[in-house]
GUNU-816678 format. One record per residue (C-alpha): residue in three letters; x, y, z. Coordinates in Angstrom, 3 decimals. Each point is the difference from the previous one (the first is absolute). Last residue first. Layout:
<atoms>
[atom "Ala",[X,Y,Z]] ...
</atoms>
This chain:
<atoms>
[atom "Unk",[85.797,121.245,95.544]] [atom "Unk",[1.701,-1.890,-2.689]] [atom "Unk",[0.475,-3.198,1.602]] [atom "Unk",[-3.169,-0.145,2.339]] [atom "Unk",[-2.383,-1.130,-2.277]] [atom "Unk",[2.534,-3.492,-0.440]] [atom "Unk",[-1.227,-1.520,3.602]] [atom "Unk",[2.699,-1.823,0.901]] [atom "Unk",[1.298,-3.748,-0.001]] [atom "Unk",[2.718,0.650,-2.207]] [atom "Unk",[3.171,-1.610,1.349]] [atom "Unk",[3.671,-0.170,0.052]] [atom "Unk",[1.333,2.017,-2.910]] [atom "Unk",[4.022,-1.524,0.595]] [atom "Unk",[1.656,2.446,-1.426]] [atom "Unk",[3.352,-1.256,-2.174]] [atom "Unk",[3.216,2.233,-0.049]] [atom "Unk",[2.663,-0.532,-2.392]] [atom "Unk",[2.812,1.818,0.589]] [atom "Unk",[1.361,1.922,-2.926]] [atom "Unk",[1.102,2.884,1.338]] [atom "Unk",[-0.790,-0.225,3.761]] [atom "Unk",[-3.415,-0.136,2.011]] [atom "Unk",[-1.032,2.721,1.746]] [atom "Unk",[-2.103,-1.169,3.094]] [atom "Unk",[-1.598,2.844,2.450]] [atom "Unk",[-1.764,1.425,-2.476]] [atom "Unk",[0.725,3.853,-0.883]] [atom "Unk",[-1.906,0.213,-3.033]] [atom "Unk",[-2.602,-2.588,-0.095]] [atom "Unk",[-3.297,1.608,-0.108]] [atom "Unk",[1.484,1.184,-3.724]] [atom "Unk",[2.989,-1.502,-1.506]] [atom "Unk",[1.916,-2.838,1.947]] [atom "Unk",[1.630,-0.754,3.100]] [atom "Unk",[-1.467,-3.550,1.535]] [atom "Unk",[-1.907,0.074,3.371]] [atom "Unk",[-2.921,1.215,-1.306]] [atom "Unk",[0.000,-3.678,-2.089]] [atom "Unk",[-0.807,-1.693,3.083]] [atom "Unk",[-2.124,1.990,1.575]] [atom "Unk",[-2.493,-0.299,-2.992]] [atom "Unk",[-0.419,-3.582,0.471]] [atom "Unk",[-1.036,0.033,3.657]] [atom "Unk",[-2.203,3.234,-1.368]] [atom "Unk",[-2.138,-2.197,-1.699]] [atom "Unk",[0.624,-1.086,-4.051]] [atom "Unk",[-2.084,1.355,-3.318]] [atom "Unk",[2.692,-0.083,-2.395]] [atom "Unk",[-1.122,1.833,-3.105]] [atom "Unk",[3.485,1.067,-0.891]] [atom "Unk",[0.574,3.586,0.183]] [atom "Unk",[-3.054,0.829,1.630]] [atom "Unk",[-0.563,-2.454,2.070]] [atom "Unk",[3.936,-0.458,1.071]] [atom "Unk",[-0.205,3.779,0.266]] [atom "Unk",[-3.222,0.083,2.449]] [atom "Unk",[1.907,-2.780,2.733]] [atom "Unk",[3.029,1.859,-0.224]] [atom "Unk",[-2.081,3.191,0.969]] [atom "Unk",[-1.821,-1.711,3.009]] [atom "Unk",[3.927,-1.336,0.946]] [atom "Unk",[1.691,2.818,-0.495]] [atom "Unk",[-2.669,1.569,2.333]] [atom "Unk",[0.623,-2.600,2.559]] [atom "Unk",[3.747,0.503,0.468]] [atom "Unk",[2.308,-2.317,-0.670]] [atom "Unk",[2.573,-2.179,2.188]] [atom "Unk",[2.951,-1.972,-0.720]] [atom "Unk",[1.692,-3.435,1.537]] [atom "Unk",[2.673,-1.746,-2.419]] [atom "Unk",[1.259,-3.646,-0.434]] [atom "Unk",[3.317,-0.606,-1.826]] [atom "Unk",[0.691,-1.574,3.328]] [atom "Unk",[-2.037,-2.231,1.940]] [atom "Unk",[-1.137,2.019,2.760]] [atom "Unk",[-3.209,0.505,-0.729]] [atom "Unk",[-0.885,-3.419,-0.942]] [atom "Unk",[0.833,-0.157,4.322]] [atom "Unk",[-3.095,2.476,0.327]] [atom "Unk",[-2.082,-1.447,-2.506]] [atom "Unk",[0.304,-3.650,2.322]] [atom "Unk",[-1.064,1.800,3.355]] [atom "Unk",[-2.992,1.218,-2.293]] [atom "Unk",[-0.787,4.016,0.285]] [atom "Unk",[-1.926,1.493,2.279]] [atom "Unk",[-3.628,2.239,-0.328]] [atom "Unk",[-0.618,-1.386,-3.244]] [atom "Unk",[-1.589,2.479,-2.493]] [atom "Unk",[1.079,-0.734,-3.136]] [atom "Unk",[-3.051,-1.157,-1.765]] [atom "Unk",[-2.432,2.458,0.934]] [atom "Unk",[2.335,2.007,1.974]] [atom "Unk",[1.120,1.482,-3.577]] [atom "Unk",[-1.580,3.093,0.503]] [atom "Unk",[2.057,0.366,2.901]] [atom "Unk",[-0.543,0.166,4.090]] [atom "Unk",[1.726,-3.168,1.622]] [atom "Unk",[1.347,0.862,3.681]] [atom "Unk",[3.286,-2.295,0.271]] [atom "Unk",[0.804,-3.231,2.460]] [atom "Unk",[3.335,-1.318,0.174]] [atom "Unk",[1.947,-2.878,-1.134]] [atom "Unk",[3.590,0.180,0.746]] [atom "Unk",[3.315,2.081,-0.939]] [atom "Unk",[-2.062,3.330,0.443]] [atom "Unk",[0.942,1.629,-3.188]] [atom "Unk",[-0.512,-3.098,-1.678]] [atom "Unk",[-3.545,-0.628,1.699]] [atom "Unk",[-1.074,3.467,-0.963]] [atom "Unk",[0.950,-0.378,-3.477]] [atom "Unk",[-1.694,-3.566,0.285]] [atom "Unk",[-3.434,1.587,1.322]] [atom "Unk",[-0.208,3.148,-2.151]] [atom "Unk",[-3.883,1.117,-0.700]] [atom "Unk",[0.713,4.070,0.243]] [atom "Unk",[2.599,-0.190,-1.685]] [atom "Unk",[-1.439,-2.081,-2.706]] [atom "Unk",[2.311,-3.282,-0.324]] [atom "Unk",[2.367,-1.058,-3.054]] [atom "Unk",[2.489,-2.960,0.300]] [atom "Unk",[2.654,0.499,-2.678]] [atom "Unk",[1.845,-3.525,-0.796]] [atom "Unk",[2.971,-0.573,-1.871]] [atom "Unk",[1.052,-3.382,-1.313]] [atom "Unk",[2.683,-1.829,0.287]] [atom "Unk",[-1.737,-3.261,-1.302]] [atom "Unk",[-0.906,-2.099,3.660]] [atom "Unk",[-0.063,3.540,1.552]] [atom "Unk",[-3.310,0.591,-2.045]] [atom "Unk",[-1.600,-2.887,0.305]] [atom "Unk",[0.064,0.178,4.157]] [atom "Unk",[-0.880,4.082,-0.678]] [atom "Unk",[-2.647,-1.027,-2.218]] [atom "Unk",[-2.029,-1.956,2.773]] [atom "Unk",[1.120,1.956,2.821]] [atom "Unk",[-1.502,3.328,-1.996]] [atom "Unk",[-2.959,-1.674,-0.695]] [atom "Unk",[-0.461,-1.152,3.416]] [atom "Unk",[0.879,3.398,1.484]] [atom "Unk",[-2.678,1.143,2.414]] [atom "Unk",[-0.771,2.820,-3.056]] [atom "Unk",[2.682,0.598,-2.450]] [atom "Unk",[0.293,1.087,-3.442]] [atom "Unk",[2.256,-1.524,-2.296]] [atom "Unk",[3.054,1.291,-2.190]] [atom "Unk",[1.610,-3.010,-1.117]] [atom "Unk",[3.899,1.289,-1.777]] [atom "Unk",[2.654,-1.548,-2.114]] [atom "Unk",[-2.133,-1.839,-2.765]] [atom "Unk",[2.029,-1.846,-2.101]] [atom "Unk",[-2.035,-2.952,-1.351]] [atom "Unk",[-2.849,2.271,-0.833]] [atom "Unk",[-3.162,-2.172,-0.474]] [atom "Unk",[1.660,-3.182,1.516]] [atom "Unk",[1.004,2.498,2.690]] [atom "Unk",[-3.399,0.994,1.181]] [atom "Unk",[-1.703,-3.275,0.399]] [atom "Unk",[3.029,-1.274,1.955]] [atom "Unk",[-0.458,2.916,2.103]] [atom "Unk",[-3.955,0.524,0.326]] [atom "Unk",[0.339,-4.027,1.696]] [atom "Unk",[0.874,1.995,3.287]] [atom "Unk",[-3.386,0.703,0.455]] [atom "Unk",[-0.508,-3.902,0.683]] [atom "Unk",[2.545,0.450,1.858]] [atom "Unk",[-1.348,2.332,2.238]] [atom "Unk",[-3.345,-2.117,1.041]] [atom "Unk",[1.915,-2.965,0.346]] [atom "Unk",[2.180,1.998,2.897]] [atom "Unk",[-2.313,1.486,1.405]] [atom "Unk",[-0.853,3.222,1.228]] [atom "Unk",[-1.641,1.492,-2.901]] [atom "Unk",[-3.774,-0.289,-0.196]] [atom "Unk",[-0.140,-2.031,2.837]] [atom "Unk",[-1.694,-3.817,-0.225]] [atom "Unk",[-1.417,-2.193,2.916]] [atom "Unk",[-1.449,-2.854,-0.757]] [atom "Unk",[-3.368,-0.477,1.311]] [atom "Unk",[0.088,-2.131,3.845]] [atom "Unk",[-3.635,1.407,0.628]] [atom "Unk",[0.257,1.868,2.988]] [atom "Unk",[3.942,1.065,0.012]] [atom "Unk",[-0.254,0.935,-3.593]] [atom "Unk",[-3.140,2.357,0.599]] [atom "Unk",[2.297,1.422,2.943]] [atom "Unk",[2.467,0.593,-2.445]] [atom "Unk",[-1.992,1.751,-2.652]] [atom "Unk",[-1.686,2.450,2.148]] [atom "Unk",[3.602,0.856,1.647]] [atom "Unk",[0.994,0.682,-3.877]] [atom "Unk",[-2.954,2.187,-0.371]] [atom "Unk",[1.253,1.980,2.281]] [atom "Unk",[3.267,0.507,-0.869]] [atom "Unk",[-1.129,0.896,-3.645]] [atom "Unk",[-1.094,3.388,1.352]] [atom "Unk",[-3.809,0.937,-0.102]] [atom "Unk",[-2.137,-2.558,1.822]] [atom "Unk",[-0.893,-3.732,-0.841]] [atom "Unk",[-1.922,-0.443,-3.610]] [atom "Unk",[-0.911,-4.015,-0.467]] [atom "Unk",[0.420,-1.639,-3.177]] [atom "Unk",[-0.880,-3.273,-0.645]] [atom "Unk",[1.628,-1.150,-3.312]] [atom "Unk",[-1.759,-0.713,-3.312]] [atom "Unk",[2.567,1.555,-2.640]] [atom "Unk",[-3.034,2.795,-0.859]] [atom "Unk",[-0.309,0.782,3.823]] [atom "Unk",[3.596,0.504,0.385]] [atom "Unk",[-0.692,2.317,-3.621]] [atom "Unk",[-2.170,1.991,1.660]] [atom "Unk",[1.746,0.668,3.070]] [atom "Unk",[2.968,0.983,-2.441]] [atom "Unk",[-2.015,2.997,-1.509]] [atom "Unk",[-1.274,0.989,3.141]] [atom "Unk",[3.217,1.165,1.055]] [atom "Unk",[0.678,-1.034,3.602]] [atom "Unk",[-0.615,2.437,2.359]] [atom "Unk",[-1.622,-2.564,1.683]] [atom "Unk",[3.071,-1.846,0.978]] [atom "Unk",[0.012,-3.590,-1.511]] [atom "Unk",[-0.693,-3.320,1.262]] [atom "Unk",[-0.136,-2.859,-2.373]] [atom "Unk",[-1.382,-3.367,0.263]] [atom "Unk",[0.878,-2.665,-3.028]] [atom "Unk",[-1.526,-3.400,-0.400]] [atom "Unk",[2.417,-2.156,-2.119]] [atom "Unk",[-1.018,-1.576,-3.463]] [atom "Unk",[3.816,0.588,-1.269]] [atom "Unk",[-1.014,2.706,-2.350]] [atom "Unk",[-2.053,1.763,2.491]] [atom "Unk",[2.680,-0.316,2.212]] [atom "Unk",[2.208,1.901,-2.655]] [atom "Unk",[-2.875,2.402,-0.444]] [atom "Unk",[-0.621,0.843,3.466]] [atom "Unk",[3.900,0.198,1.251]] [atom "Unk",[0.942,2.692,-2.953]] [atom "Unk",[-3.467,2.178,0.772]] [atom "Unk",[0.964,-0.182,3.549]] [atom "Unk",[3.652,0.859,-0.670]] [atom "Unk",[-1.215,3.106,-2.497]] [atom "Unk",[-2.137,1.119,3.021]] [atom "Unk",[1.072,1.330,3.373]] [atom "Unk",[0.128,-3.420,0.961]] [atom "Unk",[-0.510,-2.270,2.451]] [atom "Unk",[-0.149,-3.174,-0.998]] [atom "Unk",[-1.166,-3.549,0.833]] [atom "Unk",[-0.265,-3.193,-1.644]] [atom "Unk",[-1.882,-3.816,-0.249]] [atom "Unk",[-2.643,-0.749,2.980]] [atom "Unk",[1.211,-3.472,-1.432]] [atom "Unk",[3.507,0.247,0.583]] [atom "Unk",[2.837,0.322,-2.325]] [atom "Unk",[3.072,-1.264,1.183]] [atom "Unk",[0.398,-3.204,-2.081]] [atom "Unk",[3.306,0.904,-0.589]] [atom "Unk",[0.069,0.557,-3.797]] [atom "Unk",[-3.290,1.516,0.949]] [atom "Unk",[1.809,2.654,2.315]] [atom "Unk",[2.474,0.684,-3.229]] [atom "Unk",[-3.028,0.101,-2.342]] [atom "Unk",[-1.386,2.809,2.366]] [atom "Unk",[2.733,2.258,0.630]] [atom "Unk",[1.341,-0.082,-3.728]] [atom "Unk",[-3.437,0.832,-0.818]] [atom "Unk",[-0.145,3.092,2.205]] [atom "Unk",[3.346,1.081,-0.963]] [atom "Unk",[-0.134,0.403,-3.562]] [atom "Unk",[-3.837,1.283,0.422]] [atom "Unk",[1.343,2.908,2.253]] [atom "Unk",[1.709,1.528,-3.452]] [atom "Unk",[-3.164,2.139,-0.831]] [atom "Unk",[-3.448,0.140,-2.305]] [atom "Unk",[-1.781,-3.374,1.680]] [atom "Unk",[2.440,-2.024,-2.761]] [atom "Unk",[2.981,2.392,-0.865]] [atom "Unk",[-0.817,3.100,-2.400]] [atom "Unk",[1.152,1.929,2.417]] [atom "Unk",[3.522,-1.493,-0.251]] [atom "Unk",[0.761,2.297,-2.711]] [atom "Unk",[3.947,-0.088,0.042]] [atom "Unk",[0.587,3.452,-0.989]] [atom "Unk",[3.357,1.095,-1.797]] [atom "Unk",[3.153,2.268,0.152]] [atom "Unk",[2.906,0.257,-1.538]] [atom "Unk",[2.061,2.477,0.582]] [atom "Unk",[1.093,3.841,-1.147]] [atom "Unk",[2.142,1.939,2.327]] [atom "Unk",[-1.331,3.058,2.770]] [atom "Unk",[-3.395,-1.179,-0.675]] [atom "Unk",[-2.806,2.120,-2.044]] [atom "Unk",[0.810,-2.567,-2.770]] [atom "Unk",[-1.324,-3.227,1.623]] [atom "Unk",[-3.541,0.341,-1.121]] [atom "Unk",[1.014,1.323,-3.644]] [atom "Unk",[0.678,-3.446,-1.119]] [atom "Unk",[-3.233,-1.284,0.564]] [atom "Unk",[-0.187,-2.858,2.874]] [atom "Unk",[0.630,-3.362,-1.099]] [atom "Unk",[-2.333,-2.732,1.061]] [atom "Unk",[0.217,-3.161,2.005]] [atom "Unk",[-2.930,-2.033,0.356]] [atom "Unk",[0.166,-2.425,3.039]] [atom "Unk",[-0.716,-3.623,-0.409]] [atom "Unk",[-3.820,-0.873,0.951]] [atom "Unk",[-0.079,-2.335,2.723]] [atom "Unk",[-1.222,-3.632,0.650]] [atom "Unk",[2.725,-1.576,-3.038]] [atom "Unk",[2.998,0.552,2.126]] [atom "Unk",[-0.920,0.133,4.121]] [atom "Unk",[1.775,-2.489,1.467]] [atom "Unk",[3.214,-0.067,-2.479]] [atom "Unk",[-0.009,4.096,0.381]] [atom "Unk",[-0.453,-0.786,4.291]] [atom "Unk",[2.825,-2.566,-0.252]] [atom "Unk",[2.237,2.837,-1.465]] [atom "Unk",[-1.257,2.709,2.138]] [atom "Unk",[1.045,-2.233,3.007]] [atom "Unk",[3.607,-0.949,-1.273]] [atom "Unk",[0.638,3.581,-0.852]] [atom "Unk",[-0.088,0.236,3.870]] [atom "Unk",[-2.492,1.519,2.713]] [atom "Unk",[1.330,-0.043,3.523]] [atom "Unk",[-2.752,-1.848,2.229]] [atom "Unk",[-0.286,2.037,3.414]] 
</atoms>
């Protein structure tokens, strides 16, 4: 298993500068910290608004230009399977590198993102109703036409190319003290956690309970396999987290917590209303986690006085009718 370092993100922010949109960091209103026990800081880093509407395009390019670097891309070109936002991610950066793109997806996949595959000019091809079979599609499609296999977290390029959120994050506010990110498989987490430890930096990892591979995994000591039934399944619904998330996990300064899936439907509604951020659920989870006013009393996460707490707003790749239902 490759260990991610600071030494990876860092190659992957040289790799990938210029291709990506840097993230937007915004300051949440005063008033949104001052249901907590002690006032903080706290703010949104909107990476929504990334290229393909979530952070997977960080680590899809930095996957690709790193195989072309190494004249590893083959002509049948890549593979995914995805449960979306790493599809979407994968299709438009091999779009943008004139590389054929085939992605399998469950069928319960949003038909929102299906769309948009379509619209980036990949292949897509629905297999089943859980991500693990769609992933079996995928590599026996590999095996028969020698495509490049891709994963829409278990990598190593593909997480620190997340990662790059970090250095992005801390030339906006230079003394951050806490990452609060959701977590599906774990390559985001991985990714920041690497960055992260390389500044002293805290890190909240944030999983539905009822969607909670690397909680499940750190209570077990070892990878394990968890039922996935949230409303964030969508986009956090691996069945096992990464090998590699689970030793980020132990890094310390690093934190596992779990929310419930109304706090996230109702985080989801006050970030709309409040703010007119239309994210997903993947999104939402994250900022459930943190004590505040409102859907966010009794979070799992209370920051201390004057820590300065940035949420990392993941994706958006939702339909936005759904918010205030």
């Amino acid at each position: 298993m490759h260990h991610l370092s600071y030494g990876d993100v860092k190659t992957a922010a040289d790799r990938v500068a210029g291709g990506v949109r840097p993230v937007a960091v915004a300051r949440a209103d005063a008033g949104a910290a001052s249901g907590a026990a002690s006032e903080y800081e706290l703010f949104f880093a909107l990476e929504f608004m990334q290229h393909t509407g979530s952070f997977k395009a960080r680590g899809a390019l930095n996957f690709l230009l790193a195989h072309r670097e190494s004249g590893e891309l083959p002509d049948a070109g890549v593979t995914i399977a995805s449960g979306g936002n790493a599809g979407l991610a994968c299709a438009w950066a091999a779009r943008g590198l004139g590389v054929p793109a085939t992605v399998f997806l469950p069928q319960t996949a949003p038909e929102v993102k299906v769309d948009r595959l379509r619209s980036y000019g990949a292949e897509v091809r629905l297999v089943g109703t859980e991500y693990a079979e769609a992933a079996a599609a995928c590599e026996a499609f590999a095996e028969d036409t020698g495509a490049l296999r891709s994963h829409a977290y278990d990598h190593p390029l593909i997480a620190a190319g997340a990662g790059t959120l970090v250095e992005e994050i801390r030339s906006q506010v230079p003394l951050v003290d806490t990452v609060v990110v959701s977590v599906g498989g774990g390559g985001l987490f991985a990714g920041v956690a690497a960055a992260a430890q390389h500044h002293g930096i805290r890190v909240v990892a944030v999983e539905p309970e009822r969607c909670r591979a690397l909680n499940a995994a750190l209570e077990a000591g070892r990878v394990v396999d968890v039922a996935v039934d949230s409303v964030a399944a969508d986009s956090l619904g691996a069945r096992r987290a990464s090998p590699m998330a689970l030793a980020a996990a132990g890094h310390r300064n690093v934190r596992s917590v779990l929310v419930r899936d109304e706090a996230v439907v109702a985080v989801r509604r006050e970030l709309w209303e409040g703010y007119r951020l239309a994210v997903e659920n993947a999104a939402a989870t994250a900022v459930a986690a943190v004590e505040g006013e409102g859907a966010r009393e009794g979070a799992p996460y209370v920051p201390s006085a004057g820590e300065r707490v940035v949420v990392v707003l993941c994706g958006g790749n939702a339909d936005p009718g759904g918010i205030a239902s």
